[in-house]
N, C-alpha and C positions, 0 to 999 in steps of 0.2 A: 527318408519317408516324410510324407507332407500328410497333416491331415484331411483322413478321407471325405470326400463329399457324397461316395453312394452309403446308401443305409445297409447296413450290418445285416446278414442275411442270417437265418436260421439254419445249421450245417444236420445232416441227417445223426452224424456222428462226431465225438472228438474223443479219442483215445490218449492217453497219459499213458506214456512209459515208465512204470517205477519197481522195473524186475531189478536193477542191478543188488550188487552188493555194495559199492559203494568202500573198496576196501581202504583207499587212502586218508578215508576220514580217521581212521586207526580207532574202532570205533566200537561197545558193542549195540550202541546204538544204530538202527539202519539208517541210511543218509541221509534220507528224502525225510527223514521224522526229526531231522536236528531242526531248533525252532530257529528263526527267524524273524523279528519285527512283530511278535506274538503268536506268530503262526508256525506251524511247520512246512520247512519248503513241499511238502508234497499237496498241502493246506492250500497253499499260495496259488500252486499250477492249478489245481480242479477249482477253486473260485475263478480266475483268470477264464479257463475253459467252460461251467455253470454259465458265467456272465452272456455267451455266445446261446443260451437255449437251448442247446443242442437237443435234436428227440431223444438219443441214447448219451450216455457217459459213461467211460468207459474207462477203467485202470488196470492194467498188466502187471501182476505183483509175480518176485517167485522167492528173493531171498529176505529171509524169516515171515515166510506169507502170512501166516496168521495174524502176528502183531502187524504190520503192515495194513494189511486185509481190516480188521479191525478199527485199527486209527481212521479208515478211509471210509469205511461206513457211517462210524460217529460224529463224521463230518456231515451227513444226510439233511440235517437240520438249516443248516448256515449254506448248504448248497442249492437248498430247495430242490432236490433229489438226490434219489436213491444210486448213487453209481453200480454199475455192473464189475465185478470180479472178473479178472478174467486172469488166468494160469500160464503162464509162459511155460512151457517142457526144458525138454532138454537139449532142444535143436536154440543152439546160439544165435547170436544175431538181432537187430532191429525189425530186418523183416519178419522173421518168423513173431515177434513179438506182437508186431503189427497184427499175422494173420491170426495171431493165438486171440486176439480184442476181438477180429471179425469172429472168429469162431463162436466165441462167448455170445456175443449178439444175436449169432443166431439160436444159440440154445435157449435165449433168453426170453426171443420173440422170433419163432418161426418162419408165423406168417406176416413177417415185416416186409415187402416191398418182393421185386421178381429180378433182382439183378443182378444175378449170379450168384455160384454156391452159399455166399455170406447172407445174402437177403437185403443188402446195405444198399439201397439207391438213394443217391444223392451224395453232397461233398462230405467228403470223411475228413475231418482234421487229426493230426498227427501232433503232440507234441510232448512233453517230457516231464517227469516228475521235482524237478533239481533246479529248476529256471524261476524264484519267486518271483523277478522282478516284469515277467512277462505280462502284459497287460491286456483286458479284455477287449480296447478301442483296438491292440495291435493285432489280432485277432482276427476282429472284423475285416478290417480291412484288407487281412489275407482271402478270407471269404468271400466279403464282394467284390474284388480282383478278380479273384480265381472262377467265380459262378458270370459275372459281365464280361470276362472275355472268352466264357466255353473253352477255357483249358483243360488238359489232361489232369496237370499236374502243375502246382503254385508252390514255390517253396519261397521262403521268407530266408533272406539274406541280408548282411550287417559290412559295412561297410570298415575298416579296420585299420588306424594306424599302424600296428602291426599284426600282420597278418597268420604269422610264423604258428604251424604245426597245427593248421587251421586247412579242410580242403574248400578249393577254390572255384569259384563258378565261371565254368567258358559261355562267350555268349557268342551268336549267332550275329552276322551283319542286321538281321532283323530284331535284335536285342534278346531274340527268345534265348531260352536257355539251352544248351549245346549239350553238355554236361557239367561232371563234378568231377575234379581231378584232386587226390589226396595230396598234401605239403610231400609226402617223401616219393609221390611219384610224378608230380612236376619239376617242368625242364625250366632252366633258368629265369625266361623269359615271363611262362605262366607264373612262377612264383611273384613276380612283380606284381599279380593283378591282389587288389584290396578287396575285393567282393566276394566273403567266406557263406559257407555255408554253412546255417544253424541247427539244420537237423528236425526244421520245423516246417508242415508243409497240409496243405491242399490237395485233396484226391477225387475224381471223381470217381465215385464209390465200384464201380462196374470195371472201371480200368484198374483199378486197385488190386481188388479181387481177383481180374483173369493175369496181370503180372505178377501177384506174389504164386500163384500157381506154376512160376513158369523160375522161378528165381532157386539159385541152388548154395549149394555150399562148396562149392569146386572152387574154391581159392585158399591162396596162403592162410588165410585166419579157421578156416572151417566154419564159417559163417552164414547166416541169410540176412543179404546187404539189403537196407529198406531203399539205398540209393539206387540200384538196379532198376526197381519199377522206372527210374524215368529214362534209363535207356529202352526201356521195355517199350512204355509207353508211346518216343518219340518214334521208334520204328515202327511202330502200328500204325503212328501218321496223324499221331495227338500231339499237340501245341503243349511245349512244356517253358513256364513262363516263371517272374520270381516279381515278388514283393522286398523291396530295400527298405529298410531302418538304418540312420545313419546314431539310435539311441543303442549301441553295446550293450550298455548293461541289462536291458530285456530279453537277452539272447545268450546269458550266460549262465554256465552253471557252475556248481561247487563240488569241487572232487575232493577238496581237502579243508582244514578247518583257516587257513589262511587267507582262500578264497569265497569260503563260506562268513568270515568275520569282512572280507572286503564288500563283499555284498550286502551284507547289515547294516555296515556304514551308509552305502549310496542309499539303503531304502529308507535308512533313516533321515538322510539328508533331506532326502525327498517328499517323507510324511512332515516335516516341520518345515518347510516352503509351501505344500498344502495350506496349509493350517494357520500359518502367517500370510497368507495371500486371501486365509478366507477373515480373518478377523483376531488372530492369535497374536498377543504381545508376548516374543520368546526371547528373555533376555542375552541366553547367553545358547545358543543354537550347540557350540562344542559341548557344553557338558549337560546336555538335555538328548534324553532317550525316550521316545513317543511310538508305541505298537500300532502298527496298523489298526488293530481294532478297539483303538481309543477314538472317544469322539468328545467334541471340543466346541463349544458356542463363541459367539463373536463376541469380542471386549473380554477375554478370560487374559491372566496373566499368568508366564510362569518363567518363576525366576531360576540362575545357576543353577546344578548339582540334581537337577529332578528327575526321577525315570516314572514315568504312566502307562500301567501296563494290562492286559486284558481288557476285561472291558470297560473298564474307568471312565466317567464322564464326568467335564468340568461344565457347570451352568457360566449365562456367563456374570460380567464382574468379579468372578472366583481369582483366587490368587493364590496360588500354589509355590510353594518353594521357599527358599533352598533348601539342599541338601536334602527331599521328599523326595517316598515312594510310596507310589498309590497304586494298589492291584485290585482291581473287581470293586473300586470307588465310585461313589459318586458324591461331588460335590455342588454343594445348592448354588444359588444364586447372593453375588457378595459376599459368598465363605471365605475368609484366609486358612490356609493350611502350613504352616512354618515346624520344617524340620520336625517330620515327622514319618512314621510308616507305619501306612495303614494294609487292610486288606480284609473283603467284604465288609466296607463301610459305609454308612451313609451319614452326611453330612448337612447337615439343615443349610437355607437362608440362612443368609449371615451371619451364621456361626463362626466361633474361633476354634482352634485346633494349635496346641504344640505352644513353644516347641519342647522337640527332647518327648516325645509324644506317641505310643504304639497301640494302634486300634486295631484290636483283631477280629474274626468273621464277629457281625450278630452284632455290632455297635453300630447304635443309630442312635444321631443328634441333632437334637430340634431345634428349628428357626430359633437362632438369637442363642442358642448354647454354647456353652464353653467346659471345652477339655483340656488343661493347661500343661504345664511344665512336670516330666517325671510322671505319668499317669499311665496308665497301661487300663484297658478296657477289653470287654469280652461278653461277647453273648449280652449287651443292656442297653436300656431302650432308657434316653434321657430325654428329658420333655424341653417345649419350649422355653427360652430363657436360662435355665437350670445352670448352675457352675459348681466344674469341678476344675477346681485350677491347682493343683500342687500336689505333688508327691502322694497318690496313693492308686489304690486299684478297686478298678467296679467291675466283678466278673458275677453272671447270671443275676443281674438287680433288673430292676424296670423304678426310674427315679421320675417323678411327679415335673410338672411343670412350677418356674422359678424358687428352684431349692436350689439351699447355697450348701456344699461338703467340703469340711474346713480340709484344712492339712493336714496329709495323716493318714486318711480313711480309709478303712478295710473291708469290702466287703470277704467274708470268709466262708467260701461256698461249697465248700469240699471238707468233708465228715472222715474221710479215708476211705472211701467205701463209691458215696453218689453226689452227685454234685446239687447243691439245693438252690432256691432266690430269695433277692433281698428285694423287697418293696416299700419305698422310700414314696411317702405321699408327695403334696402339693406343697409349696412354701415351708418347706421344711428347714430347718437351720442346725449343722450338725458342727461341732466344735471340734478340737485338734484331735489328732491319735485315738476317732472314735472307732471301735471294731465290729463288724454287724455280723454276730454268729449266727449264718443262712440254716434253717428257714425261719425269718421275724421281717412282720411289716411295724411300718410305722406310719403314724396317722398323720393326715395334713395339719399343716402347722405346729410340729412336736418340734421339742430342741434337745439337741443331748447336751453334757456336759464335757469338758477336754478330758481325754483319755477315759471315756464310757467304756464298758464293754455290754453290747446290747446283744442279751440273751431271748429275751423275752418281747412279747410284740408292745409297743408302744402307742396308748392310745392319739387320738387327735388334740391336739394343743396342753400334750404332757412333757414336762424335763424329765429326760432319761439322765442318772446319774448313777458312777460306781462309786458308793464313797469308801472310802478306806481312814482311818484317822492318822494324822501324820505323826511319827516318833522322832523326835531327835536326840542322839544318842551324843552328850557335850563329851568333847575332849576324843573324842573318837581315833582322831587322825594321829594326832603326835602320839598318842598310844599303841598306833598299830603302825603309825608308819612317820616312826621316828626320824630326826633327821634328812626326810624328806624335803624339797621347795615346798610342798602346799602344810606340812606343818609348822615350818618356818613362818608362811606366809600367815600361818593361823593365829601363833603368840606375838607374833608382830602388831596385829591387828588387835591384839586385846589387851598390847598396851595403851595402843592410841586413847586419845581423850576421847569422852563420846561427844558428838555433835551437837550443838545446843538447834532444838526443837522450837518452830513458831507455836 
C-alpha cells in the first residue's frame, strides 16, 4: 500500500462486526472489550471507522449484548456519534451479520435513500471489532479505490510472509479480483500465492443488499459467508477489485491473549515513534508504555520504567520518570515527576513531585510546588510555591500559597463516620509530626510547634503548640531492664568524668 493521493470519501455506512464470543480469549470478559493501548479493541475499530464520517455507524453485537451494547454507546462522546445497535439472530455467519447492520439501518432511518430493501445507497464499509491497529487513512483509501473505480465490491488485502491458514486472493489477468479461496481448500499451487484476505471490504450499498438476499447457508459450516456476495456480485457483471497493505499488523486480530499482548506491543511501539518523531525525548523506548490517548507536547522528557495512561498530558519541558505512572495526569510545563504514581492529578509549572510519591484523584499542585519523598495526597489543592517534602499525608486540605509542611504532617480527615478539611492559609510554617484534627483552618502566616496536635482553628500569625511538661524518670532502665546493653551502656556513662564546659 502506497499512500493515497485521492481524498477520503464519506462512505454511506461502515459496519463493525462485534457479535462473536470470542472464546479463546478464556475470558469472562468479552473480547472486543479487552483494552489495548487505553482502549478497548472494540474502542479502537469504531474510532478507526468514526474517522471515515460515515452517515451511519453501525455495530453487530450478540454475545453478552448488553455489556457490549453498553461499552459501545459510552463511546458516543469520543466518537462524535451515536452508533446504531444492531442484533445479530441466530442465523451464523458474517453475512448474515452484515444483513442483520443493514437491517438495523433501516429501522433506524427508514426513509434513508431508495436502494434496495436496506435503504443503504452508497458504499457500505464492512470491518470488524478485534482489528485495533486498523487505521482511519487505511480506510480511506479503501473508499476512494473502491468509489473511483465504480466497483462492485473493494476488499482490503495484506500481503504475507507467511501466509498459512489464511484464505487467499485469485486474481484475474486484469488484476481484478477472481475470488477467495480458503487455506484448507487450496491446491498446491494457490497456496503459494501471499495475497490473504482480511475480511475487510468496500460495498456498494445496492449490490450488497440484493447479494446477501441471495446468500444461503448450504455448506459444511451452516453458515451465511459475507464472501459469497463477491461471487455474487462478479456474476451480475460487477468489477470486484482489492486494496493491498503491505502493513500486517492493521489487519490483524486477536483471538487469544498471546496475540492480543502481540498487538499491544506493535501499537505501543508505534505510539512512541509518533511521539519521538513529533518532539518526545524517550529514553529507554523497551520499558516505556504510552496509551493511545495520551497526549504529549514537544521537548517533554521521559525516562526508564514509566507507563502514561488515559488521558495524561505532559506540557512540554516536563520530565517524567523513572519508574512513574501517571493515569488521568496532567503535568505543567518544566514539572519533573520522579518515581512516582499518580492518578487524577494535576501538576503545576515547574513543580516537583517524588520521589517514592502517590497522588491520588483531587491533587492539584501549583506552579513552583512540591510534593516530596514518602507523601501520599488526596482530594488537596496546594497553592503556588507551597512544599510538602517528607513523609506525611494531605487528604481533603486545601493548603495556601508558599507554606512550608515539615515532616511528619497529618492531615486527619476521617472522624469514623465523614470525611472532613484541613485549610492551611498563606506562608504558613508547620513543624515536625504536626497533626491537623480536620475540620480546623489555620490562618496565614501561623506556625505550629513539632509534634502539635491542632484541634482547634488557628488564628493568622499565631504558634499553635501541645505543650506537655517533660518527666524524667532517673534510673529507670537498669531498674526495669537490668542487665540489659542500654543499662550497661547507662552506669558506664555515669561513671565517666563530666566534660569541662566553656
Amino acid at each position: 500500500m502506497t499512500e493515497s493521493t485521492v481524498a477520503p470519501a464519506t462512505p454511506a455506512a461502515v459496519i463493525v462486526l462485534a457479535a462473536g464470543a470470542g472464546t479463546r480469549m478464556k475470558s469472562k470478559t468479552p473480547k472486543i472489550l479487552h483494552p489495548i493501548g487505553g482502549r478497548s479493541m472494540i474502542g479502537h475499530a469504531l474510532t478507526a471507522a468514526a474517522g471515515l464520517n460515515p452517515r451511519e455507524l453501525v455495530a453487530v453485537v450478540r454475545h453478552q449484548r448488553d455489556l457490549v451494547a453498553d461499552h459501545i454507546l459510552a463511546l458516543a462522546e469520543i466518537l462524535g456519534t451515536v452508533p446504531v445497535i444492531a442484533d445479530q439472530d441466530e442465523v451464523p455467519g458474517t453475512g448474515r451479520a452484515v444483513q442483520c447492520g443493514l437491517e438495523a439501518l433501516t429501522a433506524a432511518a427508514p426513509d434513508a435513500g431508495q436502494a434496495g430493501a436496506s435503504g443503504i445507497s452508497g458504499t457500505v464499509v464492512v470491518t470488524y471489532g478485534d482489528v485495533p491497529l486498523l487505521t482511519t487513512e487505511l480506510l480511506g483509501e479503501l473508499v476512494a479505490t473502491h468509489e473511483s473505480e465504480s466497483n462492485a465490491v473493494t476488499v482490503l488485502t495484506a500481503l504475507l510472509e507467511d501466509p498459512t491458514g489464511y484464505g487467499r486472493i485469485l486474481r484475474d489477468t486484469d488484476g481484478s479480483v477472481a475470488g477467495i479461496v480458503e487455506h484448507k481448500d487450496a491446491t498446491d499451487a494457490q497456496r503459494q500465492i501471499n495475497e490473504v484476505n482480511s475480511g475487510i471490504y468496500a460495498f456498494e450499498g445496492a449490490v450488497l443488499d440484493t447479494a446477501l438476499s441471495q446468500v444461503t447457508t448450504d455448506n459444511a459450516q451452516g453458515e451465511m459467508y459475507l464472501t459469497d456476495v463477491l461471487q455474487i456480485a462478479r456474476a451480475a457483471g460487477g468489477r470486484v477489485a482489492a486494496v493491498t497493505t503491505t502493513d500486517q499488523w492493521q489487519v490483524e486480530g486477536a483471538n487469544d491473549r498471546v496475540q492480543l499482548q502481540a498487538l499491544g506491543a506493535e501499537m505501543n511501539r508505534r505510539t512512541l515513534q509518533r511521539h519521538m518523531r513529533a518532539g518526545t525525548s524517550i529514553q529507554d523506548p523497551s520499558t516505556t508504555w504510552i496509551d493511545s490517548t495520551v497526549t504529549l507536547e514537544p521537548d517533554t522528557t521521559i525516562l526508564p520504567n514509566t507507563h502514561l495512561q488515559g488521558t495524561t498530558h505532559l506540557s512540554e519541558d516536563a520530565v517524567v520518570g523513572p519508574d512513574t505512572t501517571l493515569v488521568d495526569t496532567t503535568v505543567g510545563i518544566g514539572a519533573t515527576v520522579t518515581r512516582t504514581q499518580a492518578s487524577g492529578a494535576v501538576i503545576g509549572d515547574r513543580a516537583a513531585v517524588g520521589p517514592f510519591t502517590y497522588l491520588r484523584p483531587g491533587t492539584v499542585l501549583g506552579e513552583q510546588g512540591k510534593i516530596g519523598a514518602f507523601y501520599e495526597t488526596k482530594n488537596a489543592v496546594i497553592g503556588r510555591g507551597s512544599k510538602l517534602s517528607h513523609l506525611g499525608y494531605a487528604g481533603d486540605a486545601e493548603i495556601g500559597e508558599y507554606t512550608n509542611i515539615g515532616c511528619g504532617n497529618i492531615t486527619a480527615n476521617y472522624d469514623g463516620v465523614n470525611k472532613h478539611r484541613t485549610v492551611i492559609g498563606n506562608h504558613v510554617r508547620t513543624s515536625s509530626n504536626t497533626v491537623f484534627i480536620a475540620p480546623v483552618t489555620v490562618g496565614d502566616g501561623a506556625y505550629t510547634g513539632a509534634g502539635a496536635v491542632v484541634r482547634k482553628d488557628v488564628p493568622a500569625g499565631a504558634l499553635a503548640l501541645t505543650v506537655a511538661p517533660q518527666r524524667n524518670s532517673e534510673g529507670w532502665v537498669e531498674d526495669r531492664r537490668p542487665g540489659s546493653p542500654a543499662a550497661e551502656a547507662a552506669a558506664e556513662a555515669r561513671t565517666r568524668p563530666a566534660q569541662p564546659t566553656d
